[in-house]
N, CA, C and O atoms as a Tinker XYZ file with bonds, in Angstrom:
   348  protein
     1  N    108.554000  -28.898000  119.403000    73     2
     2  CA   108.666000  -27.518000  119.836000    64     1     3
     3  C    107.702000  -27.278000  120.992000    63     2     4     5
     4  O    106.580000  -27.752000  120.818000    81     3
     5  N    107.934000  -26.595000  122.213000    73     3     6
     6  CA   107.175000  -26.081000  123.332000    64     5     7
     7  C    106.582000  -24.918000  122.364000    63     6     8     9
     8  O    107.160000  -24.203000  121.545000    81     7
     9  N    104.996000  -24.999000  122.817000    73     7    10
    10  CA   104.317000  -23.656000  122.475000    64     9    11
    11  C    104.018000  -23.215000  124.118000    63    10    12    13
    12  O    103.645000  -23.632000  125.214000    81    11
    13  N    104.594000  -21.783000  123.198000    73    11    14
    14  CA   104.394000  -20.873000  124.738000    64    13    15
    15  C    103.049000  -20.216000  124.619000    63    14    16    17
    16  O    102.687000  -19.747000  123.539000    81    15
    17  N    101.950000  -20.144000  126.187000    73    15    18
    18  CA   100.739000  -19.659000  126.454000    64    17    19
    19  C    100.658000  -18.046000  126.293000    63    18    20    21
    20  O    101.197000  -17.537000  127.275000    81    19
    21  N    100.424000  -17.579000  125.861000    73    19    22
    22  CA   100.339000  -15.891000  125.426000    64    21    23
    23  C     99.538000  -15.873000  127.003000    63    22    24    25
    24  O    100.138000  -15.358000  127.947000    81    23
    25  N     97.797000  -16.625000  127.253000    73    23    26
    26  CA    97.518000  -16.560000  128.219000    64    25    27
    27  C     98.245000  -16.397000  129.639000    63    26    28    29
    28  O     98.069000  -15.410000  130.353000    81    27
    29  N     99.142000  -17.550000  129.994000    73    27    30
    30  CA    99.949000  -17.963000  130.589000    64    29    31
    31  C    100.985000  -16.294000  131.051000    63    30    32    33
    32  O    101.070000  -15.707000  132.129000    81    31
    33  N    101.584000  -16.003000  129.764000    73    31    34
    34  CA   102.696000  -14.590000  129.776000    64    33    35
    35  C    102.157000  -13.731000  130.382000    63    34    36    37
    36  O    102.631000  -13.005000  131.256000    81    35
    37  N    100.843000  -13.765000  129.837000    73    35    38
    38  CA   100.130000  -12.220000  130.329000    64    37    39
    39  C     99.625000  -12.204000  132.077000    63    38    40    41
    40  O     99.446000  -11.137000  132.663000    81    39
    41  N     99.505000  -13.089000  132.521000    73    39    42
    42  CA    99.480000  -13.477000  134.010000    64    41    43
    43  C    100.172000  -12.889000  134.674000    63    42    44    45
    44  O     99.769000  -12.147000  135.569000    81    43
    45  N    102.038000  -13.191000  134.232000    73    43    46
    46  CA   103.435000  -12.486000  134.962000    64    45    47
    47  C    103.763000  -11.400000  134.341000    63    46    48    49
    48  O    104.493000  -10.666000  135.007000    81    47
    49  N    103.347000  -10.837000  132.769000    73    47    50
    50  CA   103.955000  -10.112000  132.307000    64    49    51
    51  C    103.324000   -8.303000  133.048000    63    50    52    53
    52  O    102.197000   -7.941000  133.385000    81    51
    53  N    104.678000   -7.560000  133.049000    73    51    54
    54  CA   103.756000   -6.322000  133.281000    64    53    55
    55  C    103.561000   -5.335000  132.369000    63    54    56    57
    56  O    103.378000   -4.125000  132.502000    81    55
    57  N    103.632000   -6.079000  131.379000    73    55    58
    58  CA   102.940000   -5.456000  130.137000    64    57    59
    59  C    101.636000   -6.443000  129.330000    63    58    60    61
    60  O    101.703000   -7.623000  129.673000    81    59
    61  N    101.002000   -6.270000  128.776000    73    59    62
    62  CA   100.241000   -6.596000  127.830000    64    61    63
    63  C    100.880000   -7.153000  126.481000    63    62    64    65
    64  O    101.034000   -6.425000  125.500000    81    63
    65  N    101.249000   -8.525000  126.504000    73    63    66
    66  CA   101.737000   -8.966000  125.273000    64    65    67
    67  C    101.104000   -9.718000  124.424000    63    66    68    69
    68  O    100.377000  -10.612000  124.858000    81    67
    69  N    101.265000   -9.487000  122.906000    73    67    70
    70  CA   100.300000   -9.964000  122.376000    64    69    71
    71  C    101.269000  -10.805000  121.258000    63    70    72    73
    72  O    102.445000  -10.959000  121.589000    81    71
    73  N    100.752000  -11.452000  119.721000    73    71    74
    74  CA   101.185000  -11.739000  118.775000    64    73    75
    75  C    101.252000  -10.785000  117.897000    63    74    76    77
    76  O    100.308000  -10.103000  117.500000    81    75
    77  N    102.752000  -10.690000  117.462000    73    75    78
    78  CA   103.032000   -9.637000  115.969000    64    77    79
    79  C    102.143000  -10.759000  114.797000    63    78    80    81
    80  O    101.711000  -11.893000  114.998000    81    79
    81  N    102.110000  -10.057000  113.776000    73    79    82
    82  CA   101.721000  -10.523000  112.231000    64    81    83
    83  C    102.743000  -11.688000  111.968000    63    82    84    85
    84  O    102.208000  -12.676000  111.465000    81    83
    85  N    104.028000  -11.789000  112.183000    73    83    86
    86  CA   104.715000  -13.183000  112.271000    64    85    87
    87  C    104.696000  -14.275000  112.859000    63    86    88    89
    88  O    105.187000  -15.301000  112.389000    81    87
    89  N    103.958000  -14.166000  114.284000    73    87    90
    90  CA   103.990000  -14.870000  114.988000    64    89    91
    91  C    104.728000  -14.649000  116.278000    63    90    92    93
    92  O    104.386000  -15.095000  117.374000    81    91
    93  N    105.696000  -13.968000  116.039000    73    91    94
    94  CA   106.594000  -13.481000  117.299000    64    93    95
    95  C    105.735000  -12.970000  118.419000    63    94    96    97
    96  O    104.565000  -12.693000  118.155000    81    95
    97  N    106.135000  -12.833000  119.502000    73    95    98
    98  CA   105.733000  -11.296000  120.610000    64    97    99
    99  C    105.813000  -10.582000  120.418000    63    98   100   101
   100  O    106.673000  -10.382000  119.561000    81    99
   101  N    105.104000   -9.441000  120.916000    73    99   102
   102  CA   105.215000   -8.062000  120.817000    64   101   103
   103  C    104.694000   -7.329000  122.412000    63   102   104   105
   104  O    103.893000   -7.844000  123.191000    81   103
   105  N    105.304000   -6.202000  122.566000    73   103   106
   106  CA   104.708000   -5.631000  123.895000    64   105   107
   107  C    105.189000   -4.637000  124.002000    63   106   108   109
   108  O    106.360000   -4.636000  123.623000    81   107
   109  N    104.531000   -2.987000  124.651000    73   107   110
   110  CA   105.083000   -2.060000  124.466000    64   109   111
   111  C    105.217000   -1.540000  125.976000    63   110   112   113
   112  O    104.314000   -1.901000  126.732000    81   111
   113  N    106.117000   -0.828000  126.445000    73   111   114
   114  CA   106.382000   -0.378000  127.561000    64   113   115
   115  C    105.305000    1.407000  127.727000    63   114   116   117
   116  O    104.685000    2.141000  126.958000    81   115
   117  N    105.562000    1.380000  128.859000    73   115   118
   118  CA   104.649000    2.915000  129.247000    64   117   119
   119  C    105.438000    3.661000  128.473000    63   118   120   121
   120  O    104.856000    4.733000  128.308000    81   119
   121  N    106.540000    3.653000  127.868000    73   119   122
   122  CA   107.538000    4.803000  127.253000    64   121   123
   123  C    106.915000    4.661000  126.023000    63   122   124   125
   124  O    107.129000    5.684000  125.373000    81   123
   125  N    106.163000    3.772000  125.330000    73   123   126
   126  CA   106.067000    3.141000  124.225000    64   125   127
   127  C    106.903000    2.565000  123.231000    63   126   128   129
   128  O    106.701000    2.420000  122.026000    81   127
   129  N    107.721000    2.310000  123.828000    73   127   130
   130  CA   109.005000    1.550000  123.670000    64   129   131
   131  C    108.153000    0.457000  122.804000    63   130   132   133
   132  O    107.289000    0.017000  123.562000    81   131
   133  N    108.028000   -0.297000  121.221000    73   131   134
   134  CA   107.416000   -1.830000  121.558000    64   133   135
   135  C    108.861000   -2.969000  120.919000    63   134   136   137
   136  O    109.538000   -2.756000  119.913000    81   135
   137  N    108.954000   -3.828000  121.623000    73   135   138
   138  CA   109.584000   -4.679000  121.618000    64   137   139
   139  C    108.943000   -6.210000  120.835000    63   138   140   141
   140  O    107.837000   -6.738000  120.954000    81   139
   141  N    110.121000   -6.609000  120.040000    73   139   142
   142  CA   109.326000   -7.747000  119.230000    64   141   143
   143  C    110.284000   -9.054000  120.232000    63   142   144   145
   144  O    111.348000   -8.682000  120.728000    81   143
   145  N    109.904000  -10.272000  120.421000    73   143   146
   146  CA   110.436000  -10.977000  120.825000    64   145   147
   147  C    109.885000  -12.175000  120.580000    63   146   148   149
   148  O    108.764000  -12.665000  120.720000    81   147
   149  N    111.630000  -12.782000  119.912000    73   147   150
   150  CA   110.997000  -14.052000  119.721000    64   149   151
   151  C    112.541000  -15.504000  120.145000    63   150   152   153
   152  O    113.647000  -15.156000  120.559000    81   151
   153  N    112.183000  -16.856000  119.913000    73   151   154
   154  CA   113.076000  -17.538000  120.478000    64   153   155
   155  C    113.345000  -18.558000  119.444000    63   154   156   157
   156  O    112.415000  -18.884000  118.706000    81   155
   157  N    114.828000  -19.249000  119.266000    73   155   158
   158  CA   114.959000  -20.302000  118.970000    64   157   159
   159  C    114.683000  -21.739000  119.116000    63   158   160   161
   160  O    115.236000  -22.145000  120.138000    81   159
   161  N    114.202000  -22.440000  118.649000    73   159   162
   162  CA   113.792000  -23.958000  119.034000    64   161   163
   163  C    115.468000  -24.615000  119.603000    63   162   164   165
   164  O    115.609000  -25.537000  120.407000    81   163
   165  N    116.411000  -23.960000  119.030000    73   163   166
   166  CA   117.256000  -24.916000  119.445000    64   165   167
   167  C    118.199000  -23.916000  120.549000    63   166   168   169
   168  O    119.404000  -24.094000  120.725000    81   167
   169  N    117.473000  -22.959000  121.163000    73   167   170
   170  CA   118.422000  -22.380000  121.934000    64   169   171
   171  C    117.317000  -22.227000  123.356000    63   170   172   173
   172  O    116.342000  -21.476000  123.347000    81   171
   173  N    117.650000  -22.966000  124.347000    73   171   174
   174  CA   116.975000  -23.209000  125.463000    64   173   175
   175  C    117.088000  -21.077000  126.128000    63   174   176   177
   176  O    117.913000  -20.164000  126.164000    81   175
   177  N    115.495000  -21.376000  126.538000    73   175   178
   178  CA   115.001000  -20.127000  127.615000    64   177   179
   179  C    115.846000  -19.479000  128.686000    63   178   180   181
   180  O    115.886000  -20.373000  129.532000    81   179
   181  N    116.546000  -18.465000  129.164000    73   179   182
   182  CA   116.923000  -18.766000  130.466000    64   181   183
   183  C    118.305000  -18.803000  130.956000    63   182   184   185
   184  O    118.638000  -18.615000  132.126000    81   183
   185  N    119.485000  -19.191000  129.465000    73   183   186
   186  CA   120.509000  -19.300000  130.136000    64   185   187
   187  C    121.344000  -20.571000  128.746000    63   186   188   189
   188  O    120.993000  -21.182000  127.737000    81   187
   189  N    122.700000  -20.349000  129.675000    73   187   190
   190  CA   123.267000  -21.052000  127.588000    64   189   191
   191  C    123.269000  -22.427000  127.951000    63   190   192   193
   192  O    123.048000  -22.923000  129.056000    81   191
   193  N    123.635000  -23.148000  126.531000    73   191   194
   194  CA   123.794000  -24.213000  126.416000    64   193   195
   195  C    124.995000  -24.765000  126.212000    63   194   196   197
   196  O    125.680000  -23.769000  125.979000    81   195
   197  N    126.032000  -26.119000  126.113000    73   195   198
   198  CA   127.331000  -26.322000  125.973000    64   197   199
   199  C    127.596000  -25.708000  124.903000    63   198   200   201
   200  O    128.780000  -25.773000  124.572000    81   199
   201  N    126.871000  -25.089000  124.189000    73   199   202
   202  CA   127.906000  -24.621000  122.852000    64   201   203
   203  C    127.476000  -23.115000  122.910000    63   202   204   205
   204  O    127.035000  -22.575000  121.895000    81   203
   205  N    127.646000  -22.201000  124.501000    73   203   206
   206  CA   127.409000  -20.704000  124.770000    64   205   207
   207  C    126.663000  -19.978000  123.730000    63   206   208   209
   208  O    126.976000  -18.831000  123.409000    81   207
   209  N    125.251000  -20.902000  122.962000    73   207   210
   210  CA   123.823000  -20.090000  122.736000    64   209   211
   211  C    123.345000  -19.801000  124.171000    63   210   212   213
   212  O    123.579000  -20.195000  125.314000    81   211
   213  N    122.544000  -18.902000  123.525000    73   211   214
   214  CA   121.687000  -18.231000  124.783000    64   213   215
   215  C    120.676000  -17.234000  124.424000    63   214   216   217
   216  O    120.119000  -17.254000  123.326000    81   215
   217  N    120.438000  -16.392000  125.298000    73   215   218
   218  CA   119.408000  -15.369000  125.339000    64   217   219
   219  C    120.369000  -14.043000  124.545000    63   218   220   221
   220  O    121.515000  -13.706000  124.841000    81   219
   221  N    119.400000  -13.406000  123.373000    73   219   222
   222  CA   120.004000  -12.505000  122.778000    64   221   223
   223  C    118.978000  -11.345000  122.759000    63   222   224   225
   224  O    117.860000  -11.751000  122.438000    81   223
   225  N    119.029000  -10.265000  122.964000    73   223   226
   226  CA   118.271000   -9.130000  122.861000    64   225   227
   227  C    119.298000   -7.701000  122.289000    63   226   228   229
   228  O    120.444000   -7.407000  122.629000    81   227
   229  N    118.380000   -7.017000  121.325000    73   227   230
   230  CA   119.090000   -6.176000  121.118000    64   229   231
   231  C    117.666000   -4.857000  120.630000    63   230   232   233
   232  O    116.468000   -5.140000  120.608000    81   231
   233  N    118.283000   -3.418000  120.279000    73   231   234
   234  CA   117.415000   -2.651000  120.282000    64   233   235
   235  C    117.815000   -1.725000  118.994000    63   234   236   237
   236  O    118.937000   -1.329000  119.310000    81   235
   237  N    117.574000   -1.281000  117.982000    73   235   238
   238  CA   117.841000   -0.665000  116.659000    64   237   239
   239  C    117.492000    1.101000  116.717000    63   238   240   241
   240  O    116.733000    1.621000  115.900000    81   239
   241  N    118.122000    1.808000  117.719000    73   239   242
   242  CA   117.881000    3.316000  117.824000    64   241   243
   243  C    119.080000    4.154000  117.368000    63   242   244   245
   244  O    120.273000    3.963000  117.604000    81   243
   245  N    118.351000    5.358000  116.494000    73   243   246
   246  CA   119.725000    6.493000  116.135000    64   245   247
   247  C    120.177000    6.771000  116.943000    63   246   248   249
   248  O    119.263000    7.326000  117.553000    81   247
   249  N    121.185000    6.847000  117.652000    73   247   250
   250  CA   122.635000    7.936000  118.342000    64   249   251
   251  C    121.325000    9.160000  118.820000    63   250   252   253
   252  O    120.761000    9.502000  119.859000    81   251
   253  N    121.282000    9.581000  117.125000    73   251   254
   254  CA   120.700000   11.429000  117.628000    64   253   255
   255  C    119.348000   11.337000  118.187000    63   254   256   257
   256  O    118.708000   12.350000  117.902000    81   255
   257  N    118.574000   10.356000  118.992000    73   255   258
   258  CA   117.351000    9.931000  119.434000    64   257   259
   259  C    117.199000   11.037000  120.462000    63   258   260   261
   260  O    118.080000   10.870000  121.305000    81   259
   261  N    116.647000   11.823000  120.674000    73   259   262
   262  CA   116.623000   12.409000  121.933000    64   261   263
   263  C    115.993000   11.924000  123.100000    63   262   264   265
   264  O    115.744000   12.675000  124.042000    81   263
   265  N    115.721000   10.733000  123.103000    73   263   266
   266  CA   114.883000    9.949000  124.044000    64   265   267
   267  C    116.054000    8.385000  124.200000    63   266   268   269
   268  O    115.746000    7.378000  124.837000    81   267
   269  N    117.216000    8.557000  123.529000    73   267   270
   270  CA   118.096000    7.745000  123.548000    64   269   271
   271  C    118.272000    7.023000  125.417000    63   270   272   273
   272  O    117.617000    6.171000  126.018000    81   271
   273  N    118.960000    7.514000  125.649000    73   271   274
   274  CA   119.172000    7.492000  126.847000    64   273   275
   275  C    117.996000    6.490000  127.737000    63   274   276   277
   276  O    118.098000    5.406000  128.310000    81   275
   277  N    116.800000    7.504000  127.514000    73   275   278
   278  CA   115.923000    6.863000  128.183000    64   277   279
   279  C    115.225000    5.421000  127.539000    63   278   280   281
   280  O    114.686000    4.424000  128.018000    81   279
   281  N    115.514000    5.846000  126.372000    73   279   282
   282  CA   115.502000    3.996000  125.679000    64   281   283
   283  C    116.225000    3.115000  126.073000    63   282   284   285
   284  O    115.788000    1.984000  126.290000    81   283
   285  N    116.993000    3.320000  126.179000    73   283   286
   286  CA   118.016000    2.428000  126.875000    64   285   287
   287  C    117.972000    2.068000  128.200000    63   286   288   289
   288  O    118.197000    0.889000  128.471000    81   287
   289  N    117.716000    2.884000  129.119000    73   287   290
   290  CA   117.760000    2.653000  130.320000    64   289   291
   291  C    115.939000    1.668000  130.646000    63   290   292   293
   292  O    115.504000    1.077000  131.634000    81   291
   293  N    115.544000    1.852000  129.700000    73   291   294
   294  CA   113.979000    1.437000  129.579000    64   293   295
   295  C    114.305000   -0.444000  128.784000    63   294   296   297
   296  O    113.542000   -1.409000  128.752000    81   295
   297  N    115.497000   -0.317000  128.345000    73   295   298
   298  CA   115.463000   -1.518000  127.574000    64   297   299
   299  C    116.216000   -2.282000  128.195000    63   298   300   301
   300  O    116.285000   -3.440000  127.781000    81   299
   301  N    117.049000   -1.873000  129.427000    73   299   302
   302  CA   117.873000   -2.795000  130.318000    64   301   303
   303  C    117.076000   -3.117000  131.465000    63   302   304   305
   304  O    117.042000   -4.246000  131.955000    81   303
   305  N    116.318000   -1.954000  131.973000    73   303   306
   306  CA   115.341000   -2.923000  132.932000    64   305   307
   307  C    114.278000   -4.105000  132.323000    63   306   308   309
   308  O    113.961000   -5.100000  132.974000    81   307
   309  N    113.895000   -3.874000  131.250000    73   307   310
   310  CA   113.192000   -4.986000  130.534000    64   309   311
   311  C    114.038000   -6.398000  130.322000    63   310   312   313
   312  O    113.601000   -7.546000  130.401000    81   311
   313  N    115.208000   -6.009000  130.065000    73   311   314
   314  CA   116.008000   -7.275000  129.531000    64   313   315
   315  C    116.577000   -7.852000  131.106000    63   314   316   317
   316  O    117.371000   -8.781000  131.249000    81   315
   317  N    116.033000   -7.150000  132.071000    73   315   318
   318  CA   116.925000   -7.521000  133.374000    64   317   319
   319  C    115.600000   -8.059000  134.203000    63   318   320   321
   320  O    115.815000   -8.662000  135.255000    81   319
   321  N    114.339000   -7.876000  133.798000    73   319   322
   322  CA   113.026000   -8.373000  133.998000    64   321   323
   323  C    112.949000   -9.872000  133.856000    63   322   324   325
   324  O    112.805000  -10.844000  134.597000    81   323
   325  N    113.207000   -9.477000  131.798000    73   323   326
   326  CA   112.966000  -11.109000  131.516000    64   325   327
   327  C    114.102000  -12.219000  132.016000    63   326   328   329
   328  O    113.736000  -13.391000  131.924000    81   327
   329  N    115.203000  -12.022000  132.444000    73   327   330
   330  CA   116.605000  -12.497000  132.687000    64   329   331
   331  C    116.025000  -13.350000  134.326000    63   330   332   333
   332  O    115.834000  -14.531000  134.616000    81   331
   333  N    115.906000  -12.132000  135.048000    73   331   334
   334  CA   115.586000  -12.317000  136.508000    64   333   335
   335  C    115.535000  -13.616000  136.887000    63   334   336   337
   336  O    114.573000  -14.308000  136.555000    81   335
   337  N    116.930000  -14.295000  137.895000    73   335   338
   338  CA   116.300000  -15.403000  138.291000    64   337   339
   339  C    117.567000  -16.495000  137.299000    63   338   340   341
   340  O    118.056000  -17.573000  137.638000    81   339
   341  N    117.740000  -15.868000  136.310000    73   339   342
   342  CA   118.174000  -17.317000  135.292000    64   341   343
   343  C    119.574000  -17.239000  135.280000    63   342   344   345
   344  O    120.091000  -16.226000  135.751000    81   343
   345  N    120.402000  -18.292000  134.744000    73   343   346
   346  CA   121.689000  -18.628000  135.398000    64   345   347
   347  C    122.269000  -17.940000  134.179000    63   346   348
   348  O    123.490000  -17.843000  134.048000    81   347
């Protein structure tokens, strides 16, 4: 397994990311949006593999959020951040 540098992330990241209690990532946006993120050993960084794994992100908000909208629009530039660049 590649271990990824938290050091390393926090260099490019423009947030402050740290370790959740699992082990995963964690990082919260100026909205305070926080996002957990984490990866498969058998599903490469970046882009799919012959059997169309890949990068999966998703976000768990009510409909009646009144900040909906802006969650969203806060969670596609993030997912279009980490993407940037990859095939």
């Amino acid at each position: 397994m590649i271990e990824l540098s938290l050091e390393k992330i926090n260099i490019q990241s423009p947030y402050e990311v740290s370790y959740a209690p699992n082990g995963d990532f964690v990082f919260a946006t100026n909205l305070g949006i926080h996002y957990l993120i984490s990866f498969e050993s058998e599903t490469p960084m970046g882009g799919c593999d012959v059997e169309g794994k890949g990068f999966y992100a998703a976000i768990i908000v009510e409909n009646r959020n009144p900040l909906l909208e802006t969650i969203i629009a806060d969670f596609e530039s993030t997912a279009l951040a980490l993407t940037e660049g990859k095939p």
